[in-house]
C-alpha positions, -999 to 999 in steps of 0.1 A, spaced: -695 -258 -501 -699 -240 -464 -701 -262 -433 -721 -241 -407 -733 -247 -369 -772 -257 -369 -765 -239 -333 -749 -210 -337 -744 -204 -377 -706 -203 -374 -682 -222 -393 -674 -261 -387 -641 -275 -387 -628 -311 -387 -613 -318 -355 -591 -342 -358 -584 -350 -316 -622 -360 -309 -630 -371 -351 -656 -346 -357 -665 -313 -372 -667 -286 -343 -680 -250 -343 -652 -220 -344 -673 -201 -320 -698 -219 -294 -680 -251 -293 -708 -277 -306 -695 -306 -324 -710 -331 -350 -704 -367 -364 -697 -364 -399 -726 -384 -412 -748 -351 -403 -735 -335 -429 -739 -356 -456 -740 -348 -491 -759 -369 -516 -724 -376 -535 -708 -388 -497 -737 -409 -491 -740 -424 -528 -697 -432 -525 -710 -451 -489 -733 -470 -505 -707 -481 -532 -682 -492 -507 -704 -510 -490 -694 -491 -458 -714 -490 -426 -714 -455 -410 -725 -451 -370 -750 -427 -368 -746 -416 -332 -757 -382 -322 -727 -370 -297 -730 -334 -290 -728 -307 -262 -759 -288 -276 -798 -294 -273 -819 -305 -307 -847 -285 -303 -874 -279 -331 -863 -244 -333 -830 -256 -344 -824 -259 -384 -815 -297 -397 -773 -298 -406 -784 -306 -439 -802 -266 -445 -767 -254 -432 -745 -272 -457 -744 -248 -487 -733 -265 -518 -738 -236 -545 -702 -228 -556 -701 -201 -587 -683 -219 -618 -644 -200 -614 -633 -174 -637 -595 -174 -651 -575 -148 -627 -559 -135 -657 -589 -123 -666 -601 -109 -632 -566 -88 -629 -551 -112 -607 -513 -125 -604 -510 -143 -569 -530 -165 -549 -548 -155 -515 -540 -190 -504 -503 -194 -518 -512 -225 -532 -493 -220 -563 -472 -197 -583 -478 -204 -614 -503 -174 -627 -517 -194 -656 -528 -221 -629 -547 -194 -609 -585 -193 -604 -611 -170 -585 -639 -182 -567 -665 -159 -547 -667 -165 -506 -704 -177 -501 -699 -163 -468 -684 -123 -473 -683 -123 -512 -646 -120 -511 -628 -130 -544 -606 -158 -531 -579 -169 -559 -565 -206 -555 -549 -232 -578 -571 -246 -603 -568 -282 -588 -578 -270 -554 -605 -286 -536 -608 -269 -500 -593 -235 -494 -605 -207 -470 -610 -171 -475 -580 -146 -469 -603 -122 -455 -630 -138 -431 -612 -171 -429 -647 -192 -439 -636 -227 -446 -644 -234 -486 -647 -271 -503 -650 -262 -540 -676 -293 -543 -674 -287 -580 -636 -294 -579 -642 -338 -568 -671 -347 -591 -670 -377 -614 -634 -387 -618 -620 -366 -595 -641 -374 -566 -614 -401 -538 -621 -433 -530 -608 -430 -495 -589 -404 -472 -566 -407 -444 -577 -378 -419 -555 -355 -401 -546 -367 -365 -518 -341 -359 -535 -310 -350 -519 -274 -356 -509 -270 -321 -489 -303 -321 -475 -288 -352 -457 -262 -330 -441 -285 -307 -430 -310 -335 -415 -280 -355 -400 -261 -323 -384 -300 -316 -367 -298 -349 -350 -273 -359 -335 -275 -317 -311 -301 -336 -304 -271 -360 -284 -242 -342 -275 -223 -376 -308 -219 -388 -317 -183 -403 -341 -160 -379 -363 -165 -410 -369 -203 -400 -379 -197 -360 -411 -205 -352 -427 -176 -349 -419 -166 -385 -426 -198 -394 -455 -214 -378 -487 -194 -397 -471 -205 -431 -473 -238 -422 -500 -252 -444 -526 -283 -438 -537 -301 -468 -549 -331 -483 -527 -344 -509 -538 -370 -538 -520 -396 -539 -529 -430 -566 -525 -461 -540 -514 -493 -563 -519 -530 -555 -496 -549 -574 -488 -584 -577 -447 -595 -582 -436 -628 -601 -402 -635 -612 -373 -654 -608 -337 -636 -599 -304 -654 -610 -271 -640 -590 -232 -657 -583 -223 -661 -551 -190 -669 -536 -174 -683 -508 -132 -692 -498 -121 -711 -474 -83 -713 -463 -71 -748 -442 -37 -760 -429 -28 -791 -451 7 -805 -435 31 -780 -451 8 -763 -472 -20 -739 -469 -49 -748 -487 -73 -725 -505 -106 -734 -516 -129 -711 -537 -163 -718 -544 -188 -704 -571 -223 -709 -569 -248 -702 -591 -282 -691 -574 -317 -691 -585 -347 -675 -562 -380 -677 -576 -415 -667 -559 -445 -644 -559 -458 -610 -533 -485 -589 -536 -479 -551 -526 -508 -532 -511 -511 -496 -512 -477 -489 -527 -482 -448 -527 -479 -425 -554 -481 -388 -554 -508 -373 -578 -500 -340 -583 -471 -319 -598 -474 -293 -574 -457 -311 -546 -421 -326 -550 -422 -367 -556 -393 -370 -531 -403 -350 -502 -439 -372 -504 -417 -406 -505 -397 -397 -472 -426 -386 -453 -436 -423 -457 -453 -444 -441 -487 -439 -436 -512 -459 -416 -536 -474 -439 -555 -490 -414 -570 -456 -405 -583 -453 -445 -617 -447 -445 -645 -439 -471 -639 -405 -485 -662 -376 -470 -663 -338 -476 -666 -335 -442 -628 -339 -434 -617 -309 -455 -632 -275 -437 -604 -265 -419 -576 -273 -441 -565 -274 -478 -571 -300 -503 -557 -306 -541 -573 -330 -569 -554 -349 -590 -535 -335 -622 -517 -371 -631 -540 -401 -634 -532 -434 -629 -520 -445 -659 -492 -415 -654 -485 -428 -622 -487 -466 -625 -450 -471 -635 -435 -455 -605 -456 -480 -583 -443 -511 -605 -406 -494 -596 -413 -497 -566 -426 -530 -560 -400 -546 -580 -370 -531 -563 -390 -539 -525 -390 -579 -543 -356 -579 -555 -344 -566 -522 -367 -598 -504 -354 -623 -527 -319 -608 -524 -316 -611 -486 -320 -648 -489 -291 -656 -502 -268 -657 -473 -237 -674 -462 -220 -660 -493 -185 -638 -490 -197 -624 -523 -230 -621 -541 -236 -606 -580 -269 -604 -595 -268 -621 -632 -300 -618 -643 -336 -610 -628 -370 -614 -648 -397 -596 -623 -429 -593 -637 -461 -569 -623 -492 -579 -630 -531 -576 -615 -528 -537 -610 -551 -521 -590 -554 -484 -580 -576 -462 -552 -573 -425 -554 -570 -416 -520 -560 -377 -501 -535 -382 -473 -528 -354 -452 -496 -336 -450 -482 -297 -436 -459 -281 -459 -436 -251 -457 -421 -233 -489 -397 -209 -481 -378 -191 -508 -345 -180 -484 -316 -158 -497 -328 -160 -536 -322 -198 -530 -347 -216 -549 -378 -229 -524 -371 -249 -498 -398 -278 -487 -403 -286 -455 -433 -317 -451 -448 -335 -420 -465 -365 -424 -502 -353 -408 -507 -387 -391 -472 -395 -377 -460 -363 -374 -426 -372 -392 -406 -343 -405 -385 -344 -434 -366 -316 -453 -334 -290 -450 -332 -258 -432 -302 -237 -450 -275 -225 -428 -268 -186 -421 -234 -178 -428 -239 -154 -407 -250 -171 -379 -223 -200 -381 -194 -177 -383 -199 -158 -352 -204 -193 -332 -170 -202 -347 -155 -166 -339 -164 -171 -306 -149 -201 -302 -118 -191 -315 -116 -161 -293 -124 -178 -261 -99 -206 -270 -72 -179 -283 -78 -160 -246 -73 -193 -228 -40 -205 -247 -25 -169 -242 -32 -173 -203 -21 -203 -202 14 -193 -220 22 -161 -197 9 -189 -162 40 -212 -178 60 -186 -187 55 -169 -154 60 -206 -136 94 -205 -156 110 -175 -144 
């Protein structure tokens, strides 16, 4: 699928400071609803969702122009195995792992364009044409809703420059200008669970008191026994959906806001990268019940106060009325493989712009910063010897 400019012809990206897609090359911008496919407006209709249809543009309609709809190509080619095409790597570094690889053609320069088979919006290494691989979110695989980007690529620098500041031994390999076009935009799946928590927790608590009694110094120790019992329904508790991406660097670039959820639409892909799912939510379902029931311990648990000490005895939580959406939320990500180390992740949240991850240290780097300390201090305590000794005499 190609988004292209009823003005101009050149390619459309989403935009995420004004909300719309907007040309690379005249400027002209578009609400989403232009651009419409049948399978956007048939998920629309299913959520019951009521789109404005305002036309918002710095360009003329004029019947010369073509309707957005004649400029949305949707003809993708089925992909072949790479293996098979005689290649090893992908043009997008989406993965590594050569088995994973596929080749699509560029509908815009024919360009053989190799990605991960779960990829759902790439762009072409060689004329940089925004691609969503339609085929890739049909049926099953098709979201429910998506978060889009608010943190454009030039906030990006400023957030990145802002963080490794705090970072002084960082390699020259990290700097931002090494750094900065590696930096990747993309949609992650992610399985969003509503669960409902039911249970009762039984703990000891325990509290001494110590009073004056004439001669005698009177110690009183206490044992209770607790019991909390109550019901909470989590909404959205997020799970990542894809093996590609480590579970722990997605949990700490938490949270998202999921008031800003909105009925899924191709629209929001050209311009960045996307993934599909490869675990479903019956492979994801028990880390969201984890979850839950350790947030509902934790509630019940800071309850019980006024207690010098507190043991859990026994708990009995129980999930229940689960409920999943299959939602993309976007994310930048940097793998760096540094000094045969194995890859180091790097993950903004693309909504908050919160950064999580560890740069490496150069040895290097931190021993001459230490050298020079020692020098300096060495040349200041030998000056400050001979001025004493000289003082002396």
């Amino acid at each position: 699928m190609e988004y292209k400019c009823r003005n101009c012809g050149g390619e459309l990206h989403y935009e995420p400071s004004i909300e719309k897609l907007k040309c690379d090359f005249c400027g002209s911008t578009y609400d989403l609803s232009e651009y419409e496919t049948q399978s956007d407006i048939s998920a629309d209709h299913h959520h019951d969702h009521d789109h404005n249809h305002n036309h918002d543009h710095n360009h003329n309609h004029d019947a010369g122009q073509k309707p957005a709809s004649d400029l949305l190509y949707t003809d993708m080619e089925e992909p072949r195995k790479a293996s098979e095409a005689g290649f090893a790597k992908a043009t997008d570094d989406s993965t590594e792992i050569q088995e994973d690889l596929v080749v699509y053609s560029c509908p815009h320069c024919g360009a053989e364009v190799v990605t991960d088979k779960d990829t759902v919006a790439t762009a072409c290494v060689f004329c940089g044409t925004p691609m969503v691989i339609d085929t890739q979110i049909k049926g099953q695989f098709k979201p429910d809703k998506v978060i889009p980007f608010t943190v454009d690529k030039k906030k990006i620098e400023e957030i990145y420059e802002n963080y490794i500041k705090d970072k002084p031994f960082y390699p020259p390999e990290y700097s931002k200008a090494n750094v900065i076009e590696k930096i990747k935009a993309i949609y992650l799946p992610f399985w969003l669970f509503d669960v409902n928590m039911t249970g009762e927790l039984h703990a000891s608590g325990e509290h001494t008191t110590t009073i004056p009694y004439g001669e005698w110094i009177v110690t009183n120790h206490y044992v209770y026994d607790i019991l909390r019992a109550g019901n909470q329904k989590y909404h959205k508790v997020p799970v990542i959906a894809t093996t590609k991406t480590p579970k722990d660097a997605m949990d700490s670039i938490e949270p998202f806001d999921y008031s800003r959820l909105v009925p899924y639409n191709s629209g929001y892909l050209p311009g960045y990268m996307a993934q599909r799912y490869d675990r479903d939510a019956s492979q994801t379902a028990e880390f969201s019940k984890g979850r839950a029931e350790n947030s509902f311990q934790s509630a019940m648990m800071s309850t019980m106060t006024g207690y010098q000490g507190l043991h859990l005895t026994s708990s009995n939580l129980r999930p229940s009325d689960i409920q999943s959406t299959y939602a993309l939320l976007p994310a930048y990500l940097l793998f760096m493989d540094y000094d045969n180390d194995e890859d180091k992740l790097i993950a903004i949240n693309g909504q908050t712009g919160k950064v999580v991850g560890n740069i490496p240290v150069d040895k290097h780097k931190r021993n001459r910063f230490f050298l020079r300390w020692f020098l300096t201090f060495s040349v200041i305590l030998i000056a400050l010897t001979i001025a004493l000794v000289m003082m002396v005499d």
